[in-house]
C-alpha positions in Angstrom: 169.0 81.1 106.3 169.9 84.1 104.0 166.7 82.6 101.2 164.4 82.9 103.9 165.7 86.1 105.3 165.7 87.1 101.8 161.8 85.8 101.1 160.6 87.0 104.4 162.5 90.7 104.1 160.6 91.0 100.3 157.5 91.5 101.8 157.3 95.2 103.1 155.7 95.8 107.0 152.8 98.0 104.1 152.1 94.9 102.6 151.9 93.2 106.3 149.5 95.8 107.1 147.3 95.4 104.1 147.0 91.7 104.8 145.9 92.2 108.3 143.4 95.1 107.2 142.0 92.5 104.8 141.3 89.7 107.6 140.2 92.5 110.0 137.8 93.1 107.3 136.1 89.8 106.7 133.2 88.5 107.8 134.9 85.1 107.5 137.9 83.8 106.0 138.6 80.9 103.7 142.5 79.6 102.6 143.7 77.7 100.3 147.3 76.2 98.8 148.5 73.3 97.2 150.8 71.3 98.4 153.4 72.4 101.3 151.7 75.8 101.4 148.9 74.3 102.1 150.2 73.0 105.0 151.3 76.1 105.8 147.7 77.9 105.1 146.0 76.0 107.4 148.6 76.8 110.1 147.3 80.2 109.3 143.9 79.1 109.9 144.5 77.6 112.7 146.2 81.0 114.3 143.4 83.3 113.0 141.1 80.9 114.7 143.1 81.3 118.2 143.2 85.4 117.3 139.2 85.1 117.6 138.2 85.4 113.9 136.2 83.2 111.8 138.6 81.8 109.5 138.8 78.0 107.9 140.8 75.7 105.3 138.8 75.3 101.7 138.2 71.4 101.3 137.3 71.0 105.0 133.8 69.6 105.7 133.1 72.6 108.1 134.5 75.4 105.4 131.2 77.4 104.5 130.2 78.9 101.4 131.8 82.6 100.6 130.3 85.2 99.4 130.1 89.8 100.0 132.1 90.5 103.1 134.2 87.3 103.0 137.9 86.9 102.1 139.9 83.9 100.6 143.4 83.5 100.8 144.5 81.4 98.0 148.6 81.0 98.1 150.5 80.0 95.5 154.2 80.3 94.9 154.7 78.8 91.1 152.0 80.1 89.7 149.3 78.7 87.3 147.9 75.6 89.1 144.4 74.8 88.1 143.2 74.3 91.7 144.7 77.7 92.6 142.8 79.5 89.3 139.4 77.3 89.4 138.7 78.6 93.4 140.0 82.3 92.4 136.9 82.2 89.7 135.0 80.9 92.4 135.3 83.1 94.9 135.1 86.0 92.4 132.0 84.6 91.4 130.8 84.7 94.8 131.6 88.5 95.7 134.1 87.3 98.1 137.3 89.2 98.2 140.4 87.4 96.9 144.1 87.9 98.6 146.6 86.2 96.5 150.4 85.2 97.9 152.7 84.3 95.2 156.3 84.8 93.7 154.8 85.0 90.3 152.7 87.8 90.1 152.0 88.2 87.2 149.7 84.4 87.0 146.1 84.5 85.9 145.2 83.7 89.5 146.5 86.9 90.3 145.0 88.8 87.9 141.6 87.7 89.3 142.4 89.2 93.1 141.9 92.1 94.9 145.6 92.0 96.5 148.7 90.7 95.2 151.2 90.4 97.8 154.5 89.1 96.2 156.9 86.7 98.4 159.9 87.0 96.3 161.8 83.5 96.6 162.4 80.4 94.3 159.6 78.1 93.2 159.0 75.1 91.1 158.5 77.3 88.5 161.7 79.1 88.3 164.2 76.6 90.4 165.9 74.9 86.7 169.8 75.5 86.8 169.3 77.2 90.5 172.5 77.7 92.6 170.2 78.2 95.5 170.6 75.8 98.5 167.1 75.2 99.4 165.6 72.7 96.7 162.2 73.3 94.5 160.0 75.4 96.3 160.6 75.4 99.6 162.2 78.8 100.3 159.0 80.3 99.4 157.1 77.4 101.4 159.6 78.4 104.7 159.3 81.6 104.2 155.2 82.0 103.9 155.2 80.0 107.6 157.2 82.6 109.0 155.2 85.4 107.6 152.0 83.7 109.0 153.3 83.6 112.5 154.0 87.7 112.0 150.4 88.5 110.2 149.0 86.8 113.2 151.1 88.4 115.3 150.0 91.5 114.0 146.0 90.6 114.0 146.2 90.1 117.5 147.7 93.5 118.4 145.1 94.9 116.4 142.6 93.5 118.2 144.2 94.6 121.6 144.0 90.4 122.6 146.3 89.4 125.4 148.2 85.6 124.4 146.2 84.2 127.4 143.2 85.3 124.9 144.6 83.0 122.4 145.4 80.4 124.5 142.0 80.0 126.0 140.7 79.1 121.8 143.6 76.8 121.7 142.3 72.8 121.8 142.3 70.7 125.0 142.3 67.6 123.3 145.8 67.0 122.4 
């Protein structure tokens, strides 16, 4: 609990802002991770959906093409995956905006985007000879689905929507 406290507490309520100015901002959004974060992402998608905005998962048959005025979220913790770096260049490309989540900063995926917002917990890339308890990456992964739940939060009260609001975008066919 005190790694995810830890992860969670790195990222200041500014930076929490900034995130939520940039999905205010956007025409529509686009995520992507690898891996558990991308399980995570799409929980984020699926929450910006309920909040009322046009948000969807890359890979997805319904995702459209980006371009000016749209913003992709690409997460990832280690660093230096070639999915991660190859739809940064494309987004770029595009004229879309580009918010990166990481631990590692300082990753050429990063250096493509317009924010950096840094999630400082252990990763693949840094988890050799760890005393941590949480294995591999998954204080980062833990912690990013916590911070989700409080970006959305956060989108919502920006946007003045009661939950029932939310609710009523929520699926019926569960």
């Amino acid at each position: 609990m005190e790694e995810i406290a830890a992860a969670v507490g790195s990222v200041s309520e500014a930076e929490l802002d900034v995130i939520v100015e940039e999905l205010l901002a956007a025409r529509r959004i686009a995520c992507y991770a690898p891996g558990r974060e991308g399980l995570v992402l799409r929980g984020l998608v699926m929450r910006l959906f309920h909040a009322g905005l046009d948000a969807h998962y890359v890979g997805e048959m319904t995702c459209p093409a980006v371009g000016r005025g749209d913003l992709v979220v690409l997460s990832c913790g280690p660093g230096r995956l070639s999915t991660v770096e190859a739809l940064a260049g494309v987004a770029v490309r595009a004229g879309a905006r580009l918010l990166y989540l990481t631990a590692q900063p300082r990753d050429p995926a990063a250096g493509h985007a317009d924010r950096v917002v840094r999630v400082k917990a252990q990763t693949m890339a840094d988890d050799q000879a760890s005393t941590t308890v949480l294995p591999m990456g998954s204080a980062y992964e833990i912690a990013l689905f916590v911070l989700v739940d409080l970006i959305t939060n956060r989108v919502r009260a920006h946007r003045s929507e009661p939950a029932e609001a939310s609710r009523s975008r929520h699926t019926n066919l569960e």
